[in-house]
C-alpha positions in Angstrom: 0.0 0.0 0.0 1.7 3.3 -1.3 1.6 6.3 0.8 -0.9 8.4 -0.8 -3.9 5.4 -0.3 -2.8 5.2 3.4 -3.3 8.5 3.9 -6.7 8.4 2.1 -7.9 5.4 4.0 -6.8 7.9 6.7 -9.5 10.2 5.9 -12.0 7.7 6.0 -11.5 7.0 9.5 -11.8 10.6 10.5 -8.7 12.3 10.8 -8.1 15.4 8.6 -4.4 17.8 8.4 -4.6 20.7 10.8 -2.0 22.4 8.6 -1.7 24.9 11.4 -0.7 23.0 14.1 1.0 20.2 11.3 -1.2 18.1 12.5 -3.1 14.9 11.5 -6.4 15.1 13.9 -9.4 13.1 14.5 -12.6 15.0 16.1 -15.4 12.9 17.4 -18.3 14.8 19.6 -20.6 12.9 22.3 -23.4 14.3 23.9 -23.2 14.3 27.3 -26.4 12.8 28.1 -25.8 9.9 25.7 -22.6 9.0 27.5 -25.1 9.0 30.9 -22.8 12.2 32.5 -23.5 15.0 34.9 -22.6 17.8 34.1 -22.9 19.6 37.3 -20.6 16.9 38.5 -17.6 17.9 36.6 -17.9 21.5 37.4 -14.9 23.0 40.2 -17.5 22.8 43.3 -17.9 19.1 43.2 -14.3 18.5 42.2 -12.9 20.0 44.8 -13.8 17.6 47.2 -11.4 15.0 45.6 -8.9 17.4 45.6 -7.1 20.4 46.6 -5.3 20.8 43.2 -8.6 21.4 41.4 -8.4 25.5 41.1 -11.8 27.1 42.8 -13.7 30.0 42.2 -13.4 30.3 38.9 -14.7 28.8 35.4 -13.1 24.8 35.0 -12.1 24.1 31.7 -11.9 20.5 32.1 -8.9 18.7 29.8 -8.9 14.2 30.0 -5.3 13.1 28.5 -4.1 9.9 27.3 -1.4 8.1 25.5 -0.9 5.0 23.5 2.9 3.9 23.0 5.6 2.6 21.2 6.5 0.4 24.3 5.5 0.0 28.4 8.4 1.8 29.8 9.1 5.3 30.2 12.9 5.2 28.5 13.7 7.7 25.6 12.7 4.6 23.2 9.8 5.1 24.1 7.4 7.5 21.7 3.9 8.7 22.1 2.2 7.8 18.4 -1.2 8.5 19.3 -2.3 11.4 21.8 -6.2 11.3 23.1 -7.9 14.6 24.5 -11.5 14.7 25.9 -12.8 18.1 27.0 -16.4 19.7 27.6 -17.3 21.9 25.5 -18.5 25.4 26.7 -22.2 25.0 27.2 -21.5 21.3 28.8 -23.5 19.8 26.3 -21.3 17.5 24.7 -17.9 16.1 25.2 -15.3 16.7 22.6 -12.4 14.1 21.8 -9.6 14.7 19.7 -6.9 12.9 18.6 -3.5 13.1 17.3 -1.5 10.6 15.4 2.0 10.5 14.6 2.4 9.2 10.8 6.2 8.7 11.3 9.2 8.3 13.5 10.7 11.2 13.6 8.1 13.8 13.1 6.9 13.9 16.5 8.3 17.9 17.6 4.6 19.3 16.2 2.7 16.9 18.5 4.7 17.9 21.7 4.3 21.4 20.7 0.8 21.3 20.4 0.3 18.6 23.2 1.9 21.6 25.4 -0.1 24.3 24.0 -3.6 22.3 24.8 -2.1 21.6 28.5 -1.5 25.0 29.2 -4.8 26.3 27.9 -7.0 23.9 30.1 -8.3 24.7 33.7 -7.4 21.3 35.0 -6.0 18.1 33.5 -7.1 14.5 34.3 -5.1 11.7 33.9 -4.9 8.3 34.6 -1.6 7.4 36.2 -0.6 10.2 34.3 1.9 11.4 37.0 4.3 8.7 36.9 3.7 7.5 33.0 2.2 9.8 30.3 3.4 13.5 32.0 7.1 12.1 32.7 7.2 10.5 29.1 5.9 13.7 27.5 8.9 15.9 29.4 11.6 13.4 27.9 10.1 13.7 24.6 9.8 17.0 24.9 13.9 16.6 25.3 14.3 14.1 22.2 12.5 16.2 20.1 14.1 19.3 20.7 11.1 21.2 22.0 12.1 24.5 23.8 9.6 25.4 26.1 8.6 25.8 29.8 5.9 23.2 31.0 2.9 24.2 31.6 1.5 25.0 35.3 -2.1 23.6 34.2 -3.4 22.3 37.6 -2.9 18.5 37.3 -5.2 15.7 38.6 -3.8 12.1 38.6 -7.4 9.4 39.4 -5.6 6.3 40.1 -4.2 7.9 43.7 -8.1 8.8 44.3 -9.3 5.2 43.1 -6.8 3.4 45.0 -7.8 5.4 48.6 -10.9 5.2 48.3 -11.7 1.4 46.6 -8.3 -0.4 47.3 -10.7 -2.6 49.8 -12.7 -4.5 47.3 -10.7 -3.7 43.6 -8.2 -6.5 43.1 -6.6 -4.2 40.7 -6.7 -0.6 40.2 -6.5 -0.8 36.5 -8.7 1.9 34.2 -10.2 -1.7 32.5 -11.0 -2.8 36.4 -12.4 0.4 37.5 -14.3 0.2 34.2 -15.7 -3.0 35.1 -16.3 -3.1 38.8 -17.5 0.9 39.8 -18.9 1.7 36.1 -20.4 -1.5 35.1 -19.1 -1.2 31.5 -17.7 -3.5 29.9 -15.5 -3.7 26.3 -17.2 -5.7 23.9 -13.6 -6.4 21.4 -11.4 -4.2 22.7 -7.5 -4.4 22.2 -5.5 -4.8 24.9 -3.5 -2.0 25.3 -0.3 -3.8 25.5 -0.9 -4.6 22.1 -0.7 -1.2 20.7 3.2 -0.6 19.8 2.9 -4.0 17.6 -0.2 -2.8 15.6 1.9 0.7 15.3 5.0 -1.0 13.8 2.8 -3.1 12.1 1.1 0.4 10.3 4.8 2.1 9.7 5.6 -1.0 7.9 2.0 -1.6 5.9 1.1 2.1 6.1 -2.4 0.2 6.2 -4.4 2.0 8.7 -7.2 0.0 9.5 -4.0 -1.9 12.0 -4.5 1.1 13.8 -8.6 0.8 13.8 -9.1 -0.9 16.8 -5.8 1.3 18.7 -8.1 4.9 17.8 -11.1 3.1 19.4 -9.0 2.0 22.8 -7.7 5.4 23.2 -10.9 6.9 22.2 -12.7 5.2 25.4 -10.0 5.7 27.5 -10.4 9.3 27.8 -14.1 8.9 27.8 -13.7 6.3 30.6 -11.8 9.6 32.7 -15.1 11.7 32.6 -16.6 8.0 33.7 -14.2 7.4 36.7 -14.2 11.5 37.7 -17.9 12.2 37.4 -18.6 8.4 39.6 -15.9 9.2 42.5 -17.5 12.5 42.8 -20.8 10.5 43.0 -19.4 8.0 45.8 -17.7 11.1 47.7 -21.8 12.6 48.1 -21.8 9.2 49.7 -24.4 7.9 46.7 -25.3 4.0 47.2 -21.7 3.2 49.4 -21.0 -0.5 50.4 -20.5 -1.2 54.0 -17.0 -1.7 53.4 -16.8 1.6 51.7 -17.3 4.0 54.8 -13.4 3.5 56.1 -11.7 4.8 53.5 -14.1 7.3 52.8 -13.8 8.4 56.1 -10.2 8.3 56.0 -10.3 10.6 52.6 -12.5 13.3 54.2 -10.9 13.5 56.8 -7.3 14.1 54.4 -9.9 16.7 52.7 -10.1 18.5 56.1 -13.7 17.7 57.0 -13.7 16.6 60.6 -17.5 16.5 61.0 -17.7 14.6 57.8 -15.3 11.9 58.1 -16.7 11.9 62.0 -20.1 10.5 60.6 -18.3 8.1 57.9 -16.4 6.4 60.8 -19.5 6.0 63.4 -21.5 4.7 60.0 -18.6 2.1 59.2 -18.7 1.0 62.9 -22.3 0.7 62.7 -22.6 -1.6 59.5 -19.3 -3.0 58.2 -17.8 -6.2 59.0 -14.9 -6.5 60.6 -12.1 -5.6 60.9 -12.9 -2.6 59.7 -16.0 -1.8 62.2 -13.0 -1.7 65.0 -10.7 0.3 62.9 -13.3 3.1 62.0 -13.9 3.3 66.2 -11.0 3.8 66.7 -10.4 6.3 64.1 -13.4 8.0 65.4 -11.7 7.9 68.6 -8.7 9.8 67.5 -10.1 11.9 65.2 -12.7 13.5 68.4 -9.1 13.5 70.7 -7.5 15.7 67.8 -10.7 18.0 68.0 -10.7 18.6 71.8 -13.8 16.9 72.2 -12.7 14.8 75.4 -16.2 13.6 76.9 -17.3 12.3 73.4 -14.2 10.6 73.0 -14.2 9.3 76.4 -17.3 7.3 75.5 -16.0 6.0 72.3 -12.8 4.7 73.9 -15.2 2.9 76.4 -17.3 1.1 74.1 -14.4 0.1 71.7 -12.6 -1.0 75.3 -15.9 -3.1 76.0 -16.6 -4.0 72.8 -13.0 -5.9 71.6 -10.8 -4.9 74.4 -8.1 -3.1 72.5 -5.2 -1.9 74.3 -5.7 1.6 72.8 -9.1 2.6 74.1 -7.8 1.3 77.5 -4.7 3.6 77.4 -6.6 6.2 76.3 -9.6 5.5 79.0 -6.0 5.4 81.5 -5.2 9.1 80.3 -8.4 10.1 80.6 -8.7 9.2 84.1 -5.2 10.6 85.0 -5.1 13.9 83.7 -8.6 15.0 82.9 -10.9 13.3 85.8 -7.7 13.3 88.3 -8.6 10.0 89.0 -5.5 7.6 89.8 -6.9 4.6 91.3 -9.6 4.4 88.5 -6.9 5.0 86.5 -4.7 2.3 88.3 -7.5 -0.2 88.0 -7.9 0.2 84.5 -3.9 -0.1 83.7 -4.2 -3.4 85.6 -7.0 -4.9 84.1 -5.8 -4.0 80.3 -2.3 -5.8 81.4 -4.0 -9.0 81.6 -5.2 -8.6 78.4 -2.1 -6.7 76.6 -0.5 -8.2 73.7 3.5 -8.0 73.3 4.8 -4.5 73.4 1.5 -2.8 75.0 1.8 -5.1 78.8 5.4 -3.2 78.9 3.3 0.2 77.9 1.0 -0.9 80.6 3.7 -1.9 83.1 5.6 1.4 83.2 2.1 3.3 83.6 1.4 1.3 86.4 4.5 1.8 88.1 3.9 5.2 87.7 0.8 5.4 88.9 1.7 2.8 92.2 4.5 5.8 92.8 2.2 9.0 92.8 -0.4 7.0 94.8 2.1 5.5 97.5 2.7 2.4 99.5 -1.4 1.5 99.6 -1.5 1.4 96.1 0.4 -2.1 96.2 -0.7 -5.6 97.5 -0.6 -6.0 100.7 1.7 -9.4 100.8 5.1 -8.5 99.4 6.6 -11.3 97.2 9.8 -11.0 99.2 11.1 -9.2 102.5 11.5 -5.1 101.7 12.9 -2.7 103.8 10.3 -0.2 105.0 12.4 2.5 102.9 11.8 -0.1 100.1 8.3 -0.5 100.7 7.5 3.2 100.7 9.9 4.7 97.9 9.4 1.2 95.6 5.9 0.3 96.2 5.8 -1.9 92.7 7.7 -4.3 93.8 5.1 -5.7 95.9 3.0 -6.9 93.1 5.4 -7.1 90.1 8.1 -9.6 90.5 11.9 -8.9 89.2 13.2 -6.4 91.1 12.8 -2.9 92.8 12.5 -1.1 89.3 10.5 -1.2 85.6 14.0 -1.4 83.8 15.1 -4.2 86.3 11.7 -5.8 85.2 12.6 -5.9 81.4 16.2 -7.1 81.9 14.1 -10.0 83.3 11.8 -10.4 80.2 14.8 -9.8 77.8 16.9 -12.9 79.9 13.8 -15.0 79.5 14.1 -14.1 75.6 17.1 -15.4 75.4 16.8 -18.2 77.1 15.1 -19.9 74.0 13.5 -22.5 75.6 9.8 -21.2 74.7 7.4 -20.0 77.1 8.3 -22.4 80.1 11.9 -20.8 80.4 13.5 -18.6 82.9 11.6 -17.0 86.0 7.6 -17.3 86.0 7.0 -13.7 85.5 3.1 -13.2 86.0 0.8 -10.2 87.0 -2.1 -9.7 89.5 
């Protein structure tokens, strides 16, 4: 096939010369309804909830940017071949998709130039993975190709970072196909892989047949579609539309990133509520700290208590132990408490409960300790050591984990070295 048919068959497909940006461009427009969009969803008010780099206060001119490749990797072998835009236009209306193609090896300089040029006229630009593959791979061809120009300072917001906080829990993978699938129900009836894209391109320099490239324009083509998909549905999950129970963590967790207290307040005491666990305990405890960090001690208080109640963690019991200490003044309930939770501790929280007892045994005096002493003690030992009388290994907490750390070493499993045990 001779050049001149290839670049008819060209035509046919769509694309036509921009001979002012030396460009060979395809321009497909969708209305927005038919592709079952929101507008009001992709405007700067609801976007700013996912993100603080989405500029507010002013008109968004939304700009969805994708790539198809030469190869996987990001190495100066690597060349763009086929750039995919997908923008609003200015009543909302529709969407507008463009694409570039790069006819040969070589010739790429006008792409990058224009490629910058769209960037740095858009309000914000959407990517997918975009910071660590398509942006980085654009600046090195931008390098190869001789291109002389600052990058642009277009606001830029990357979707897989979002996706991954927010559905990480119940997406095996993270992929644009996956999200596609799983929070979008859509599904591609004959798509081509995109790994498969550099062989149909070599395969097209070589022909110079274009219909190789047919089913590579259509891929690209939903993929920046697809971006309007995934932005416009996160926005709809973030206004907590039709959540899973396992959902309310991490959106908690996100709002509260966002700087909504109040918000991510009600996400976690709804995950406790109805998810399964794990997560039911992690959201109270979450809740727990997140009411600590706003000063809001007798709300908190009550939350530790349940969570202590409800699964016995060592946290809400240290933070019940605080609580008593320094707010209610309070040191044998405070005491009490210590003691109880040591029973219970796990590795590395008994010796957290161990020094706050000996602590506590110390401020309250001699008649804070058990009445029979495990060995004879001075009176001056008694009433300046009064731990020793109910925690065996010597007349000091550090003496105490020299005796844990001997029993370590001793290898011999948990009947080995002095029986170290606490009333």
């Amino acid at each position: 096939m001779d050049y001149l048919d290839g670049f008819s068959r060209l035509m046919a497909m769509g694309f036509s010369w921009d001979p002012e940006r030396e460009l060979l461009v395809r321009r497909v427009e969708f209305a927005v309804e038919a592709l079952q969009l929101s507008a009001k969803r992709l405007d700067w008010p609801a976007l700013r909830g996912l993100s603080s780099t989405v500029p507010s206060g002013v008109p968004l001119s939304l700009l969805c940017f994708d790539l198809e490749t030469t190869g996987l990797q990001r190495g100066t072998g690597t060349v763009p071949f086929l750039y995919g835009w997908a923008s609003l236009s200015g009543d909302c209306a529709s969407v507008v998709v463009e694409q570039w193609l790069l006819p040969e090896l070589g010739q790429e300089q006008p792409l990058v130039r224009a490629a910058l040029d769209r960037m740095r006229s858009a309000g914000l630009l959407v990517t997918y993975n975009g910071a660590s593959y398509d942006l980085p791979l654009l600046k090195a061809r931008m390098v190869m190709a001789g291109v002389d120009r600052a990058w642009p300072a277009t606001p830029h917001l990357d979707l897989l970072p979002v996706v991954r906080r927010l559905f990480r829990h119940r997406l095996e993978r993270c992929t644009l196909r996956a999200v596609e699938e799983r929070l979008l129900h859509l599904e591609r009836e004959g798509d081509l892989p995109g790994r498969e894209a550099p062989e149909r391109y070599w395969r097209f320099l070589e022909t110079r047949d274009p219909d190789t490239l047919r089913e590579v324009i259509d891929h690209n083509q939903q993929d920046v579609l697809s971006l309007l998909g995934v932005l416009e549905r996160l926005v709809r999950h973030l206004e907590l539309e039709g959540p899973q129970p396992t959902d309310w963590l991490s959106l908690g967790r996100f709002i509260e990133a966002r700087g909504d207290l109040e918000g991510a307040g009600a996400a976690y005491q709804r995950a406790e509520a109805i998810s399964p666990a794990p997560l039911d305990r992690a959201a109270a405890l979450r809740r727990g700290r997140l009411l600590r960090r706003q000063g809001r001690s007798t709300e908190a208080i009550e939350v530790w208590r349940t969570i202590w109640e409800r699964w016995r963690d060592p946290e809400a019991a240290e933070a019940i132990c605080v609580d008593q200490e320094h707010r209610q003044r309070d040191l044998e309930a405070a005491l009490r408490t210590a003691k109880e939770a040591l029973r219970e501790a796990p590795v590395g929280w008994d010796q957290r409960f161990a020094k706050r007892i000996w602590r506590l045994q110390a401020r309250l005096g001699p008649s804070a300790g058990s009445s029979t002493p495990l060995r004879s003690l001075s009176v001056r030992s008694e009433t300046d050591r009064p731990w020793v009388d109910w925690l065996p290994g010597g007349e000091s907490y550090q003496a105490w984990l020299a005796l844990r750390r001997g029993r370590s070493r001793s290898g011999s499993g948990r009947g080995a070295g002095p029986d170290v045990r606490f009333g």
